[in-house]
Backbone bond lengths (Angstrom), bond angles and torsions (degrees), N, CA, C in turn:
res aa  C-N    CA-C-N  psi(-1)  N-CA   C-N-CA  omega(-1)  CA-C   N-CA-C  phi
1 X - - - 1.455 - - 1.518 110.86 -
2 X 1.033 105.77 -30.81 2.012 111.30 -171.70 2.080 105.97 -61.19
3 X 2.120 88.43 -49.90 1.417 83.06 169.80 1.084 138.30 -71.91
4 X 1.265 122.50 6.52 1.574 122.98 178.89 1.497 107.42 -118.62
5 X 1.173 121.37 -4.68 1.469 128.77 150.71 1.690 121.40 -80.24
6 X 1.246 105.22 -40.37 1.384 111.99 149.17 1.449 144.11 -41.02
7 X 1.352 106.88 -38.12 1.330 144.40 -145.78 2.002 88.28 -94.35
8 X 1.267 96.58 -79.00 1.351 108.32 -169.17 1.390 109.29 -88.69
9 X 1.114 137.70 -3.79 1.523 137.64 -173.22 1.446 99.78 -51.88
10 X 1.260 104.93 -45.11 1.741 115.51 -155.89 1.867 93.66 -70.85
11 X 1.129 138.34 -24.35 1.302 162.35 -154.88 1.330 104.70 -89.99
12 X 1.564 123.40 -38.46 1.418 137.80 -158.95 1.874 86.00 -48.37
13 X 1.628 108.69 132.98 1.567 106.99 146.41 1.804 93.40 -138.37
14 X 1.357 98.60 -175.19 1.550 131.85 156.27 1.387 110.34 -50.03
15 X 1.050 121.19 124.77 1.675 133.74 160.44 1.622 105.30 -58.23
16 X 1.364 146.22 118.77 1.149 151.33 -156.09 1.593 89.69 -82.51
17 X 1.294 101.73 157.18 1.806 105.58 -166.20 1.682 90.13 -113.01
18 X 1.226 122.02 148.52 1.136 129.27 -152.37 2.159 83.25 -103.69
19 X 1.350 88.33 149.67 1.642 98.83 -171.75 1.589 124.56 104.33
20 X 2.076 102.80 -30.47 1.314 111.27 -143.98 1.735 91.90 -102.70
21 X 1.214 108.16 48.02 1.384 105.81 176.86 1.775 107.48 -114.59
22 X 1.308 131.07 133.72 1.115 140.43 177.00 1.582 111.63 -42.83
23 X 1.881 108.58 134.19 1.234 117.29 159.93 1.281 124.91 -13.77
24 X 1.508 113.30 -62.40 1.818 139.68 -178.07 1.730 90.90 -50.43
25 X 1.033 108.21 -79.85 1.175 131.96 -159.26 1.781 120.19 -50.61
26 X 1.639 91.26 -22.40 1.427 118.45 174.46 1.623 101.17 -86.53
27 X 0.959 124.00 -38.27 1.528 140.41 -173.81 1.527 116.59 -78.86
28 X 1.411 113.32 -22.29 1.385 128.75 -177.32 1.325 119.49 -67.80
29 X 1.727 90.65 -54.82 1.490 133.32 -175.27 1.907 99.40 -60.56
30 X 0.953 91.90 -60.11 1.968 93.62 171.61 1.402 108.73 -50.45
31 X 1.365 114.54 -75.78 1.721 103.36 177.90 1.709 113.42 -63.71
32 X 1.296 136.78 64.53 1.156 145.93 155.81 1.185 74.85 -150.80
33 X 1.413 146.77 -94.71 1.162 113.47 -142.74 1.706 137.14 -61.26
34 X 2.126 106.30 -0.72 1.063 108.09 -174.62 2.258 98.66 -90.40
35 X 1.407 101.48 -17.90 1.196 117.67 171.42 1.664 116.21 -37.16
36 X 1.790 106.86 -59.90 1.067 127.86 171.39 1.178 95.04 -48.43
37 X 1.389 115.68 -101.56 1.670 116.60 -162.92 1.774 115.53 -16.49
38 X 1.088 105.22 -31.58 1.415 121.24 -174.30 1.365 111.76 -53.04
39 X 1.524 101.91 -63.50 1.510 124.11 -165.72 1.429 93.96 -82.52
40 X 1.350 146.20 -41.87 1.749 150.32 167.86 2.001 96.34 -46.50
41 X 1.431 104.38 -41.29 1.482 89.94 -169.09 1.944 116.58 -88.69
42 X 1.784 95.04 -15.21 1.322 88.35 169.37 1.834 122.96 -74.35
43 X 1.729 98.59 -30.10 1.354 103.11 -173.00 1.949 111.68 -65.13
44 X 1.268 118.24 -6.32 1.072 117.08 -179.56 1.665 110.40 -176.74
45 X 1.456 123.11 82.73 1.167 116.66 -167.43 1.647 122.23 -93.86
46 X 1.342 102.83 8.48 1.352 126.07 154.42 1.440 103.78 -56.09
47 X 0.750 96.28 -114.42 1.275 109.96 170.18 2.324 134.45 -25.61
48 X 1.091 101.76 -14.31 0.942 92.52 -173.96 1.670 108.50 -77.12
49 X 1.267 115.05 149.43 1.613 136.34 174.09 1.174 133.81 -112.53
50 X 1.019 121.92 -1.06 1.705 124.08 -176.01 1.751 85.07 -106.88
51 X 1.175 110.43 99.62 1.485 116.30 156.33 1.400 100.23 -98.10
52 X 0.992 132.45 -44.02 1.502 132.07 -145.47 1.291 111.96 -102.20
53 X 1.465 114.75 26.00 1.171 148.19 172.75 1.097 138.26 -100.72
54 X 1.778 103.26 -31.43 1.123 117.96 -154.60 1.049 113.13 -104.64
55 X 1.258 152.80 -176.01 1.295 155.49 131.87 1.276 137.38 -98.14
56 X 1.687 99.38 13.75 1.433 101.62 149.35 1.613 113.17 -130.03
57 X 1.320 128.10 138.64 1.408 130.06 174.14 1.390 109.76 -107.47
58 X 1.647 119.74 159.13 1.142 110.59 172.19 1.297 116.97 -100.12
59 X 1.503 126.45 132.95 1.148 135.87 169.03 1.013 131.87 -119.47
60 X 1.507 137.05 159.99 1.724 115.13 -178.84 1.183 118.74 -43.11
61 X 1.734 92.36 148.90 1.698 88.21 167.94 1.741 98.93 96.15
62 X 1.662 111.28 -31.67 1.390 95.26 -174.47 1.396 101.06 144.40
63 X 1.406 135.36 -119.12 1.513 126.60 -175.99 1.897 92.23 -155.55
64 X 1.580 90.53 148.87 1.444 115.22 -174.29 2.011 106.01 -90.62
65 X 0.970 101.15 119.17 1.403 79.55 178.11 1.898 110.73 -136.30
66 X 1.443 91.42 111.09 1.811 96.84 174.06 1.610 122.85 -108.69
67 X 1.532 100.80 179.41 1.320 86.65 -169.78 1.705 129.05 -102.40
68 X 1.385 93.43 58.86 1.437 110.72 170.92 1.752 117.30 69.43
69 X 1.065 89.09 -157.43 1.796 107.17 164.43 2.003 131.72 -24.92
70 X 2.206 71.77 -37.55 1.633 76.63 -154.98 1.882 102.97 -92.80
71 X 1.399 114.41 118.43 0.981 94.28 -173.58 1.931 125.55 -85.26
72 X 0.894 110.28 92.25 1.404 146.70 -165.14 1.634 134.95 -128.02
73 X 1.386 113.60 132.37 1.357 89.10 178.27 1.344 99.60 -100.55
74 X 1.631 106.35 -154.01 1.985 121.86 -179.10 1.604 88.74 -102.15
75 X 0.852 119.26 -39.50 2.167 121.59 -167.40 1.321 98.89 146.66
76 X 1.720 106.11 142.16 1.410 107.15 -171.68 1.551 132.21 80.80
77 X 1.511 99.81 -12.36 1.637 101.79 167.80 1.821 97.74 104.22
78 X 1.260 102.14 -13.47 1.904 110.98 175.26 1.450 109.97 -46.40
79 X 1.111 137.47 118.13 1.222 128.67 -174.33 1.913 108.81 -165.65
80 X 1.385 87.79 -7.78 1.669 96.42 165.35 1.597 117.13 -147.85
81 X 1.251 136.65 145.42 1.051 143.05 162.43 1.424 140.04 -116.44
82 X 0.993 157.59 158.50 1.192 152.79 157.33 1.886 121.25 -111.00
83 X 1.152 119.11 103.57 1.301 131.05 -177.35 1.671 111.68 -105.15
84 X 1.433 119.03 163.29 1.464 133.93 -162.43 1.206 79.49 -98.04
85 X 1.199 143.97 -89.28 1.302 154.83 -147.67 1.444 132.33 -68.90
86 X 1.702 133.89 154.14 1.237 114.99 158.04 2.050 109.33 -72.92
87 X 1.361 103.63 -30.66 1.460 92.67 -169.03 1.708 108.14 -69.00
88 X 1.298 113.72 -6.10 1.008 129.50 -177.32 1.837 107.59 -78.55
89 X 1.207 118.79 -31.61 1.102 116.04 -155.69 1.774 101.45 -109.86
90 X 1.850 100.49 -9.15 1.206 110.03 162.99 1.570 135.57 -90.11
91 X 1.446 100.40 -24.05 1.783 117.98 147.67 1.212 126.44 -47.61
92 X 1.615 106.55 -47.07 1.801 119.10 178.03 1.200 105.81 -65.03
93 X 1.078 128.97 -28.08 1.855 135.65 -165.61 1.744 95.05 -80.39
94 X 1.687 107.19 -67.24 1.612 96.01 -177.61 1.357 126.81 -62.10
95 X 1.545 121.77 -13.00 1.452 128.13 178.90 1.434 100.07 -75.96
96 X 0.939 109.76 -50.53 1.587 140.35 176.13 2.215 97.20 -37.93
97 X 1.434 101.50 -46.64 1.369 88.90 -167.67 1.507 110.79 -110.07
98 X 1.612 105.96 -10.32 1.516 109.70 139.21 1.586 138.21 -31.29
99 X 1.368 92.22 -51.28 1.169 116.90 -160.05 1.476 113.14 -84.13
100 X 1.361 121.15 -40.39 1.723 142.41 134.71 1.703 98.89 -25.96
101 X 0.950 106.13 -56.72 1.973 101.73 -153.79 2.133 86.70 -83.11
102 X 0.573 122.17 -0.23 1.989 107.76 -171.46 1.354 96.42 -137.62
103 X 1.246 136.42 -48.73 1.534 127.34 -159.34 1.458 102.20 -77.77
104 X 1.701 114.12 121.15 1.620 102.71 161.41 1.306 136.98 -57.87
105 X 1.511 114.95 -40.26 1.228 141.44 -165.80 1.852 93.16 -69.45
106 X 0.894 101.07 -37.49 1.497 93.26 -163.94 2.057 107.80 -89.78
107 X 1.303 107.60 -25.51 1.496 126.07 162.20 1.734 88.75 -50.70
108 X 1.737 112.70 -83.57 1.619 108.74 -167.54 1.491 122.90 -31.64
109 X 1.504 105.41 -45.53 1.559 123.74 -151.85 2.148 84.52 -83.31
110 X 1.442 126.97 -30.33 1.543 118.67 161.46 1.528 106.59 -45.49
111 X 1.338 116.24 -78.81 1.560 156.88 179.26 1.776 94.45 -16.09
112 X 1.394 110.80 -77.13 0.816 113.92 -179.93 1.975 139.61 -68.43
113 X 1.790 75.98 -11.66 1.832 84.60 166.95 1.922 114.72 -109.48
114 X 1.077 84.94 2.15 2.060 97.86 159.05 1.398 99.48 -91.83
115 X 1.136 143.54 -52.22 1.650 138.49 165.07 1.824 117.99 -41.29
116 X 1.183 95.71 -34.39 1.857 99.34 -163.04 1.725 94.63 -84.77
117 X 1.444 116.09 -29.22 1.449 113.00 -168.20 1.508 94.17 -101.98
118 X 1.097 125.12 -22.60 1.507 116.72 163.90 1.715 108.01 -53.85
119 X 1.131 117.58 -68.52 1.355 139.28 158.11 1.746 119.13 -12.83
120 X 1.178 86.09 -52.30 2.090 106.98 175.96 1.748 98.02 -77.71
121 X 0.699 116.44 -66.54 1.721 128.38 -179.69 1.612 112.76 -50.14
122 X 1.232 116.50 -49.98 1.654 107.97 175.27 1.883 93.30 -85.21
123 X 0.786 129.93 -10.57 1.972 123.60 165.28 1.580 106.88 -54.74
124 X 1.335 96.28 -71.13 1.360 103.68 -174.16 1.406 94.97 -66.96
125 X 1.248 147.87 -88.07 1.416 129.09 -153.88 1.979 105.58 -30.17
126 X 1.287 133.38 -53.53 0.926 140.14 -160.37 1.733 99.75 -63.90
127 X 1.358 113.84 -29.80 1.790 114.65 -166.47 1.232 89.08 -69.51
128 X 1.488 118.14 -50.66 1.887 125.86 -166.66 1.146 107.79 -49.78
129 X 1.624 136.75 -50.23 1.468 155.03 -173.37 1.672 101.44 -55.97
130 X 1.854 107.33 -77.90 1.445 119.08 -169.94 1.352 103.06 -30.57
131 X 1.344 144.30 -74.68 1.552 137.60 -136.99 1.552 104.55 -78.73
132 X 1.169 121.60 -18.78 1.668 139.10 -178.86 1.839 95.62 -83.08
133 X 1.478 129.69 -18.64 1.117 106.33 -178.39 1.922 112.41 -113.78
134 X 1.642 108.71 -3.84 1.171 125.80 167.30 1.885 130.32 -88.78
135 X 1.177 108.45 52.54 1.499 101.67 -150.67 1.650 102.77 -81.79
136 X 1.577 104.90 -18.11 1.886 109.79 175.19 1.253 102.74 -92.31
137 X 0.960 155.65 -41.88 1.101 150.97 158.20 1.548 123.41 -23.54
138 X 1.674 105.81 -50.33 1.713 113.71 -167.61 1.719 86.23 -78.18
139 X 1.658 108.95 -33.23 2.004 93.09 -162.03 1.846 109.69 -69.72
140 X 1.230 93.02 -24.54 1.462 87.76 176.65 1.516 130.81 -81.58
141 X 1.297 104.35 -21.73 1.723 118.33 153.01 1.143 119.40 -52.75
142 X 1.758 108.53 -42.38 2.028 110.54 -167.92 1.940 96.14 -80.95
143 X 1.483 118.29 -14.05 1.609 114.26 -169.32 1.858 84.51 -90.01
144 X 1.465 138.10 -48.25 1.350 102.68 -168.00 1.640 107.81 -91.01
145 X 1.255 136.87 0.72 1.228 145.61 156.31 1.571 104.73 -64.10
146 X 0.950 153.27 5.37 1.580 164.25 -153.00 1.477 96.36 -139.49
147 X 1.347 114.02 -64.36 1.053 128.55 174.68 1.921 127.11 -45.17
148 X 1.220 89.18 -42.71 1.573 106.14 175.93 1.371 101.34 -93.40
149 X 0.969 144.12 -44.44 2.112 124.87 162.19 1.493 104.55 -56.47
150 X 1.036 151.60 -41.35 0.674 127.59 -153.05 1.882 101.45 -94.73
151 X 1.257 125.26 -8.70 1.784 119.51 167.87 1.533 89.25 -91.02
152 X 1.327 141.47 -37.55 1.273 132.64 -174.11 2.062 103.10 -58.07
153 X 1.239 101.12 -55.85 1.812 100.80 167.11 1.084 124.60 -5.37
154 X 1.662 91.52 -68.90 1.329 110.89 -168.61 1.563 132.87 -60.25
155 X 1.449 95.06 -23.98 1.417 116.65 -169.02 1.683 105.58 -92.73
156 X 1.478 97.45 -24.08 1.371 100.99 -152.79 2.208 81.71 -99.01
157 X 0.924 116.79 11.22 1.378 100.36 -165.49 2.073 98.69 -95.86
158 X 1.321 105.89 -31.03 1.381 104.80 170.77 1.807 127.12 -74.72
159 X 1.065 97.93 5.38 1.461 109.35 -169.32 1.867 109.51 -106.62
160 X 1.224 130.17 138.20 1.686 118.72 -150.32 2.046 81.55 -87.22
161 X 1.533 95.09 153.23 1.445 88.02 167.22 1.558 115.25 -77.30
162 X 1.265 120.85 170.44 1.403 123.56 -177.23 1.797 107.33 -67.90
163 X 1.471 99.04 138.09 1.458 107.45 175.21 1.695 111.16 71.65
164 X 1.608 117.43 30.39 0.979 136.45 156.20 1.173 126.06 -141.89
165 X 1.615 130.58 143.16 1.067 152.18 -133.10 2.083 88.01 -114.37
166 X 1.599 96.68 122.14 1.797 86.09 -177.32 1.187 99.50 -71.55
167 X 1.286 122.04 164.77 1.362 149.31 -174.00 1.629 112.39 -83.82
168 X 1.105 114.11 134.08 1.528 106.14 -173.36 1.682 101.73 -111.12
């Protein structure tokens, strides 16, 4: 036991925390995994099923290919294409992750759209929470909301409903 505590002690790190991986790096991981789909759809494109997966569809002319999830362009507002080819649509992917690894502007413009959907995501978690911690609040809204149909009733009871003829 000593030698295998020995052994690896020096080895000991941190368990990597899930989330804490870079924009880029988050972005990388997508174009390999749209790579796959790529190479799954050349080996049999009969058959392939994950359209709604992908980030490229086929459209006339050949296949549309944008850049997914992230709403972002490449520079210039580029953010969709249309190519003839699959090898075509597999060039766009590595330029595509070229272009991730060297361009700043396009690193920030990641950066800053992992912030905005972070942003959207703790919103909504927070909407789900709020109404679960206001429960006197909502009952006293539903007693003068009760309150107000029922003087509106009143008013509204001499008046013919729409698409009826008042009654004589």
């Amino acid at each position: 036991m000593a030698n295998f505590l020995e052994k690896w002690s020096s080895k000991k790190a941190d368990k990597p925390k899930t989330g804490m991986r870079s924009a880029i790096d988050t972005f990388r991981g997508r174009i390999a995994e749209q790579k796959a789909y790529l190479e799954e759809f050349e080996r049999d494109a009969a058959g392939f099923n994950k359209w709604r997966s992908t980030w490229f569809q086929r459209v006339p002319g050949g296949f549309g290919v944008t850049i997914g999830r992230d709403a972002v362009n490449a520079g210039e507002g580029l953010s969709y294409i249309v190519v003839e080819t699959v090898s075509q649509v597999a060039e766009f992917l590595d330029d595509l992750a070229q272009h991730a690894e060297n361009d700043v502007a396009f690193q920030q413009a990641l950066e800053e759209n992992r912030l905005r959907r972070a942003a959207l995501l703790n919103a909504a978690k927070s909407k789900v929470k709020a109404p679960a911690s206001r429960p006197a609040a909502s009952k006293s809204a539903s007693i003068k909301t009760a309150g107000a149909k029922a003087a509106a009733a009143t008013t509204d009871a001499d008046k013919p409903k729409r698409g009826r003829k008042p009654q004589a």
